[in-house]
C-alpha positions in Angstrom: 19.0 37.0 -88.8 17.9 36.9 -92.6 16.0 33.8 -94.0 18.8 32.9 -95.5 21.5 33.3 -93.2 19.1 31.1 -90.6 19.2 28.2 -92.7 22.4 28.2 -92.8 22.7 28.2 -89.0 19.9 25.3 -88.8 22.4 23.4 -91.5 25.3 24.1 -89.2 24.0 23.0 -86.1 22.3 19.9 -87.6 25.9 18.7 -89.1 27.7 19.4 -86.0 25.0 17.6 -84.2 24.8 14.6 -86.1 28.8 14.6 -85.7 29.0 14.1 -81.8 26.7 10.9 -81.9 28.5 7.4 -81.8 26.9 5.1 -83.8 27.0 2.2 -81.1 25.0 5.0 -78.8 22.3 4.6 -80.9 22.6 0.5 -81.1 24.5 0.5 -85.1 27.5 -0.7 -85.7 30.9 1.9 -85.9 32.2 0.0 -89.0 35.3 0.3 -90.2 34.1 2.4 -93.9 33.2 5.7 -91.9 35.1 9.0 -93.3 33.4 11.3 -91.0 32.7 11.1 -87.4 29.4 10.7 -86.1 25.9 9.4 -87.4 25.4 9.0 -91.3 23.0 11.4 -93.1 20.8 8.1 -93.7 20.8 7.2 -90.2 19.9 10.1 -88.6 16.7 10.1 -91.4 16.0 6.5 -90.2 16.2 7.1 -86.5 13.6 10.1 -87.4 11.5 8.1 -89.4 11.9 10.7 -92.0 13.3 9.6 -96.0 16.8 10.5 -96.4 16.0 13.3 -99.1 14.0 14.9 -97.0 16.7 15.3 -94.2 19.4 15.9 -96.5 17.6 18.8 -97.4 17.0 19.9 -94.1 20.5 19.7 -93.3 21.5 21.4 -96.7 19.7 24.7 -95.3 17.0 24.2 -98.2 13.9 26.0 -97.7 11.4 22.6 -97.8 8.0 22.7 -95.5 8.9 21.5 -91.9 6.4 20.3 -89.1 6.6 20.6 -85.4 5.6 16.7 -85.1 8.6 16.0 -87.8 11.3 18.6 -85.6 10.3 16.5 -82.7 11.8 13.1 -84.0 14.7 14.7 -86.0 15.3 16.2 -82.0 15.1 12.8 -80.6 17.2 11.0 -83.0 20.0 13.8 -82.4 20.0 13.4 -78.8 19.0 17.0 -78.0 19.0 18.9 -74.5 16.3 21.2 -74.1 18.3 24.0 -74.7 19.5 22.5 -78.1 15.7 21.8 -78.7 14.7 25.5 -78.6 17.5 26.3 -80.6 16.3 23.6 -83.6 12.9 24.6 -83.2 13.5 28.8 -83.3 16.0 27.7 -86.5 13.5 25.8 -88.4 10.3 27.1 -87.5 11.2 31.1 -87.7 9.6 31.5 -84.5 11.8 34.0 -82.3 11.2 36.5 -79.8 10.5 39.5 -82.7 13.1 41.7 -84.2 15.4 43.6 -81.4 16.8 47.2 -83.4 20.3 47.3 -83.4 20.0 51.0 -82.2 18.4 50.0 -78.8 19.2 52.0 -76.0 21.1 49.4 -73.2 18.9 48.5 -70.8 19.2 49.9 -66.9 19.0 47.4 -64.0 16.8 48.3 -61.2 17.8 49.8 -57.5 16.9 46.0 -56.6 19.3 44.2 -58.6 21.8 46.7 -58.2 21.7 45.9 -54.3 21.7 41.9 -55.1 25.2 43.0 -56.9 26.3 45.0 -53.3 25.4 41.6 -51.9 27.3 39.1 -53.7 30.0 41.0 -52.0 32.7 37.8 -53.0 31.0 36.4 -55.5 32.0 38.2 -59.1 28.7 39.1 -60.7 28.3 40.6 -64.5 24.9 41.4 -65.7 24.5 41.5 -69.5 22.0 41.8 -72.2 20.5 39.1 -75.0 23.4 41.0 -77.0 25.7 39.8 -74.0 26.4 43.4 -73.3 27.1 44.4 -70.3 24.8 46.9 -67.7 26.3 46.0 -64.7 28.9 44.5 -62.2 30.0 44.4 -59.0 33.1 45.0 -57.3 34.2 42.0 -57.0 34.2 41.5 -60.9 36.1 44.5 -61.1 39.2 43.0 -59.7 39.0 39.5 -60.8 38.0 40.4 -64.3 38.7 43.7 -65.7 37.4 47.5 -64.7 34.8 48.0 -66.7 34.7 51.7 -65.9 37.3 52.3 -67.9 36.2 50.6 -70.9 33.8 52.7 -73.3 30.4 51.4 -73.3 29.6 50.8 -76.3 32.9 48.3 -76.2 31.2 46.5 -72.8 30.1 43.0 -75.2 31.7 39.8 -73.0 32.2 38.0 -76.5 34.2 40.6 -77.9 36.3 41.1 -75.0 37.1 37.6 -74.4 39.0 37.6 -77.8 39.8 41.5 -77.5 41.6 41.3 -74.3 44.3 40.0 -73.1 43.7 40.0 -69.5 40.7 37.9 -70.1 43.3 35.0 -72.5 45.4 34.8 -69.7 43.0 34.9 -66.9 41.5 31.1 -67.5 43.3 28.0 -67.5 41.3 26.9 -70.1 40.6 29.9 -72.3 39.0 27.8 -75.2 36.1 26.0 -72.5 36.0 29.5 -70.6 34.8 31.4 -74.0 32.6 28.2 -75.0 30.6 28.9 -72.0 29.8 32.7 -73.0 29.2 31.6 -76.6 26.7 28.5 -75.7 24.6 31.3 -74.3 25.3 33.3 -77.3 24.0 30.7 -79.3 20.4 30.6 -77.4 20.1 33.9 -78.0 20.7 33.6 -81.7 18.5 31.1 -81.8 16.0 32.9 -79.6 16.0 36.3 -81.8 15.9 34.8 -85.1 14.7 37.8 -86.7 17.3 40.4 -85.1 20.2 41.2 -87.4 22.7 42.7 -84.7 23.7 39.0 -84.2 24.4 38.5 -88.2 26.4 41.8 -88.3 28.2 41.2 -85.1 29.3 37.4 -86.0 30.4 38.7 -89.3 32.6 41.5 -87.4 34.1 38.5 -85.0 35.4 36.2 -87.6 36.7 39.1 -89.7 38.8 40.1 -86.6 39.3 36.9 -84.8 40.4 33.9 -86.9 40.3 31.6 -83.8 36.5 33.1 -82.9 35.3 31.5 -86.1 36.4 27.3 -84.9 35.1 28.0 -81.1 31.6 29.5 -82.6 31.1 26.5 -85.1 31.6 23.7 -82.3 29.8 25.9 -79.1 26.8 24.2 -77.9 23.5 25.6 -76.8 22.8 26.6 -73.3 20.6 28.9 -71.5 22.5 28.6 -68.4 25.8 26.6 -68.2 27.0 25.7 -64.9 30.6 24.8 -64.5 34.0 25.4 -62.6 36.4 27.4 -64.0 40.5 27.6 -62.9 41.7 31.1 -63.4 45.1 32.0 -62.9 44.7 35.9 -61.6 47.6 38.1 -62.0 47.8 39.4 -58.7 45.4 36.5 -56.6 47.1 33.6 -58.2 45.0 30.3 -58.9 41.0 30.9 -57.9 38.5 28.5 -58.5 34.7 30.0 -59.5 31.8 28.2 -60.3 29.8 29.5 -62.7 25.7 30.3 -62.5 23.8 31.9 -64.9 20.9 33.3 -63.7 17.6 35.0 -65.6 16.7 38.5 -64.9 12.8 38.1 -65.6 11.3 41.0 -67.1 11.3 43.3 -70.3 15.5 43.9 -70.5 16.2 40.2 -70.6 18.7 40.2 -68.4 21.0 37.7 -67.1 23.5 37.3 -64.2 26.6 35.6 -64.5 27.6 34.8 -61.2 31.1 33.3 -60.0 30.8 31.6 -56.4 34.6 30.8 -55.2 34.7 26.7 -54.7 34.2 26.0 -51.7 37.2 24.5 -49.4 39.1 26.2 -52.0 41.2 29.6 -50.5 39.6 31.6 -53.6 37.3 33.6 -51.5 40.1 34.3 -48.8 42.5 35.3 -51.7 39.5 37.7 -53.6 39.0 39.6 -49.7 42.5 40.1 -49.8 42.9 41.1 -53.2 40.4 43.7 -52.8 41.5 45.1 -49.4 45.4 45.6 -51.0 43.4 47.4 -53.6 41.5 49.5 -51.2 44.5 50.4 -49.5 46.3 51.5 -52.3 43.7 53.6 -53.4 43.5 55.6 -49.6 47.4 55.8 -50.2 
């Protein structure tokens, strides 16, 4: 990410921050005179105890002298997460992780993760990069998701084949809050890599081929490891409920596990046992 294109993305964030705050959260009145949703430019400054101009600039991507101490108070008056924090912070600072080459070579996962994958024998498990890339899956992930065997590797990016394929639009009940989750982690890592330009090229590709990418990636939150339940409705295991942990691979790949535990008291996990014995059977056929 550029200097420039990161102050647009602090600019972004800040605005659709501000936006999600009621005004009577913060103790001020709605009003009635209010063309936009969310705090005031002003009163996010005065919550911070920062002036107004000084703010407005910030939030106009300007390239003005910012102070940890100062980040810290614009942070509070905006209500942020931890996640959301980092993210502000890596924006408006310029203080990533370093500068990742686009031409890395993927990273491998070890004998010891790929036996945790063997493990989670029920439980759908992708293992992708900061790029969200993925290295590795088990088989359970095959059938409920896609066979990503069969996809070429340099096309194994989650982001791009939520919107690429189909199987994956039909797949959740709620396609829109099922890609939100992949692209909330997206966003750390853009924030995290400040100084890596895959992510500038990449998001530039996405909204060029994806008109509805370019609304979900403007109002995605921040987080390093959503957990939620998701409703799919599988083509051949009919409805399956997952919930979703995202897990960090420590070490130098960065890794992370996204792992899908069927509900429990749910029939998911009996339906995905089933699901994957027809398939075996077929294939001895």
């Amino acid at each position: 990410m550029n200097h420039q294109a990161r102050l647009l993305a602090l600019s972004a964030f800040l605005k659709s921050q501000r936006s999600k705050i009621l005004p009577t959260s913060v103790g001020l009145t709605a009003g009635t005179r209010r063309r936009t949703p969310g705090l005031r430019r002003e009163e996010v400054a005065q919550l911070a105890g920062v002036s107004t101009t000084w703010y407005t600039w910030l939030e106009q991507g300007r390239d003005i002298q910012v102070s940890a101490s100062v980040l810290e108070n614009v942070a509070a008056a905006l209500q942020l997460n931890s996640d959301e924090r980092r993210y502000l912070f890596s924006l408006a600072l310029d203080k990533g992780h370093g500068v990742t080459p686009i031409a890395e070579e993927l990273p491998h996962i070890s004998p010891s993760l790929t036996k945790i994958l063997e493990q989670l024998k029920y439980c759908p498990t992708i293992v992708s990069d900061r790029h969200c890339q993925i290295v590795g899956w088990n088989e359970a992930a095959q059938h409920v998701f896609l066979d990503f065997e069969q996809i070429p590797e340099s096309q194994r990016n989650m982001i791009s084949l939520l919107f690429a394929r189909k199987e994956f639009r039909r797949l959740a009940v709620n396609w829109d809050d099922f890609a939100g989750d992949f692209l909330s982690i997206f966003r750390a890592y853009y924030g995290q890599y400040v100084e890596d330009e895959w992510y500038e090229q990449f998001l530039n590709e996405m909204m060029s081929l994806y008109p509805d990418f370019r609304s979900l990636w403007q109002h995605s939150k921040v987080s390093s490891a959503p957990q939620v339940v998701i409703e799919f409705r599988h083509a051949r295991g009919g409805k399956m409920l997952f919930e979703l942990t995202s897990l960090v691979v420590q070490g130098s790949g960065d890794l992370r596990c996204s792992i899908y535990t069927p509900v429990q008291d749910s029939a998911t996990e009996v339906k995905l046992m089933a699901l994957m014995e027809r398939s075996r059977e077929a294939d001895m056929q």
